[in-house]
Residue, then its C-alpha position, 0 to 999 in steps of 0.5 A: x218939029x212936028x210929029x210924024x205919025x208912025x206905022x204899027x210896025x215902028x218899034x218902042x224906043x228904051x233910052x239906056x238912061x245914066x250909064x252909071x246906074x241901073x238903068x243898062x241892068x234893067x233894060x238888059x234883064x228885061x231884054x233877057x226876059x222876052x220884054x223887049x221883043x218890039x223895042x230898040x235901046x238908044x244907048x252905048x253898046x259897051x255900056x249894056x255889055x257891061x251891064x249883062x256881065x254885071x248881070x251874068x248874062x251872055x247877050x249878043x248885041x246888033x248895032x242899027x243904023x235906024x230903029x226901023x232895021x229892027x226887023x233884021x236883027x238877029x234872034x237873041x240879039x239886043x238891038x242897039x242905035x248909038x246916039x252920034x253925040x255920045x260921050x265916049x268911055x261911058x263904060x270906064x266910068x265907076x259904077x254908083x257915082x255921079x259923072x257929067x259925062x254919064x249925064x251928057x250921055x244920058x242926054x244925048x240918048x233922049x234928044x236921040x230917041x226924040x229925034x226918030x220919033x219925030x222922024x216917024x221911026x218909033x212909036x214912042x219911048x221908055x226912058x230909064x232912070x237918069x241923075x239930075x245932078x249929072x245933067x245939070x253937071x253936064x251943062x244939061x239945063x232942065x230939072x229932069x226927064x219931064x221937062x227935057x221932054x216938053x222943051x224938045x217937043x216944041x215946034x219951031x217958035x212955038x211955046x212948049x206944049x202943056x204936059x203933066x206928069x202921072x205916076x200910075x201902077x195897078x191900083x193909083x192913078x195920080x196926075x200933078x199939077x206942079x212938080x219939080x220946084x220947092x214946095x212954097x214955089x209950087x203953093x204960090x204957082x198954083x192958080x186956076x188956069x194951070x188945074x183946069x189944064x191939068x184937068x183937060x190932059x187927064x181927062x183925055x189920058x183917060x179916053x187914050x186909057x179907053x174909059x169914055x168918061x173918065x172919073x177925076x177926083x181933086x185933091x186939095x192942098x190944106x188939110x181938111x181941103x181946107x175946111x172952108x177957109x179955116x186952114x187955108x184958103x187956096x180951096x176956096x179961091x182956086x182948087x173949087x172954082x177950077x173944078x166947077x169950070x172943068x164940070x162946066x166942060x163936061x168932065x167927070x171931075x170932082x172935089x176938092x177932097x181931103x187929101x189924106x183921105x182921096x186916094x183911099x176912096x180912088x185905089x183900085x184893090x182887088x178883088x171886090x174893092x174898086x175905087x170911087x175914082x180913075x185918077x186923082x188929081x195932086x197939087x204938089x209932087x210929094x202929096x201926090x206921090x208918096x200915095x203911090x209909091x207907098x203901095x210899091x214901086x215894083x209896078x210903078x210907071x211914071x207917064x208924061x201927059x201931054x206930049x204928041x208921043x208915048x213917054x213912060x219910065x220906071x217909078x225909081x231912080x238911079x240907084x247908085x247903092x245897087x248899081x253894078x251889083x246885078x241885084x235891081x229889080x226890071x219890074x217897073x221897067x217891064x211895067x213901063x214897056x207895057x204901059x207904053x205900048x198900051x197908049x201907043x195903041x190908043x194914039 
């Protein structure tokens, strides 16, 4: 399934996400917005109707065949590919609540939006917010978005690429080297080979970003990064010697740091307050997160490294509280789009 490079023309590809969720009332809001001028929602119509009546928005929608008929639509109109695996009666399903078939639609989407990127017919995509219970309800076997990715960029008989995920906005950039496993699975997967790796795909994130000589900034995983051994060891056998090897390389890569202190020393806070560093590298999903959404998820863009193609999305979930209700928040989306489109440049 190689990759077909894609002309400066192909449209960005939104994934409508759990029907059940949100995600239809941002992508919506956003269209509303003048956001989504060079994109094309791989969803269900009836589904984003509902969710610009939730919305109270009057929104004409232009069924495509292709995204590369997004030239034709209409002013005005939110242009739309339905996916030809979609569940149907997605917009009967109760708003907020879990369902299998809101996760096989929210997959079916994605292997869609893959499948024209392969195809040449986009430049990348924005993936609303999806329910991992209702994907694994759906028989749906990956934790999530991320590692649903990586599997369909596979090529034939070949091993999945190394991807990583980075959760960014204005002021933080963080990049993971493990994610979606228990915290004591994550300590014990933790080994040299996997942080260089992590290291080489930020690193070169960092020259698609622009900056010829990205600053990379480790965090350790003990308290204190350890203190040389007192507090744990991992520091000493695996984090240090990853970072020297990624110097040896010639990357801008330093630490390991005291994890409660990096990512002050690395936040970029205008004005008159750029930080020491451009990432930071996390050990573990929550440490490297909660920095990060700390300082807001209105910005927030999470970005899947590593894969041959654009992937961002919103830093918030599905948010069944609000669903349906008209009240969420496009921001992170819109912050996602022009993330996306930004890389989609540097490719």
């Amino acid at each position: 399934m190689t990759t077909v490079s894609s002309p400066p023309s192909t449209p960005l590809l939104i994934t409508q996400g759990d029907p059940c969720g949100i995600g239809p009332e941002i992508i919506v809001k956003a269209f509303a917005a003048g956001e989504l001028a060079d994109a094309v929602v791989i969803g269900c119509p009836r589904v984003l109707g509902r969710a610009a009546r939730a919305c109270g928005l009057l929104l004409p929608l232009a069924r495509l065949d292709s995204p590369l008929d997004r030239r034709e639509v209409p002013p005005g109109a939110l242009p739309v590919c339905v996916p030809a695996d979609l569940p149907s009666g997605l917009d009967t399903l109760p708003w907020g609540q879990m369902d299998a078939q809101a996760g096989a639609a929210a997959a079916a989407c994605i292997r869609s939006a893959v499948q024209w990127i392969q195809a040449g017919a986009a430049s990348g995509m924005v993936t609303a917010p999806i329910h991992k219970e209702a994907l694994h309800a759906a028989g749906v076997d990956y934790p999530g978005h991320t590692e649903m990715l990586q599997a369909l960029a596979a090529e034939p008989g070949q091993a999945p690429p190394p991807v990583r995920m980075m959760l960014a906005n204005p002021q933080l950039r963080v990049v993971l080297v493990t994610i979606h496993i228990a915290l004591r699975r994550a300590i014990e997967a933790l080994d040299v080979a996997g942080i260089v790796e992590t290291l080489r795909i930020t690193h070169e994130a960092g020259r698609r970003f622009g900056l010829a000589a990205p600053r990379i900034a480790v965090a350790g995983l003990n308290p204190h990064a350890g203190e040389g051994g007192l507090f744990g060891d991992e520091e000493l056998r695996i984090i240090g010697p990853a970072v020297e090897q990624a110097r040896a390389s010639g990357w801008d890569v330093r630490g390991p740091f005291a994890p409660d202190t990096v990512f002050m020393r690395a936040r970029h806070a205008p004005p008159g307050h750029p930080g020491e560093f451009d990432f930071v590298v996390a050990m573990t999903h929550d440490h490297g997160l909660i920095p990060v959404k700390y300082l807001g998820v209105d910005e927030g863009v999470n970005v899947t490294l590593g894969l041959p193609w654009v992937r961002t999305s919103p830093d918030h979930g599905t948010a069944f509280d609000v669903a349906g209700t008209g009240q969420a928040d496009a921001g992170s989306l819109v912050a996602a789009l022009r993330m996306a489109r930004q890389l989609a440049a540097g490719l």
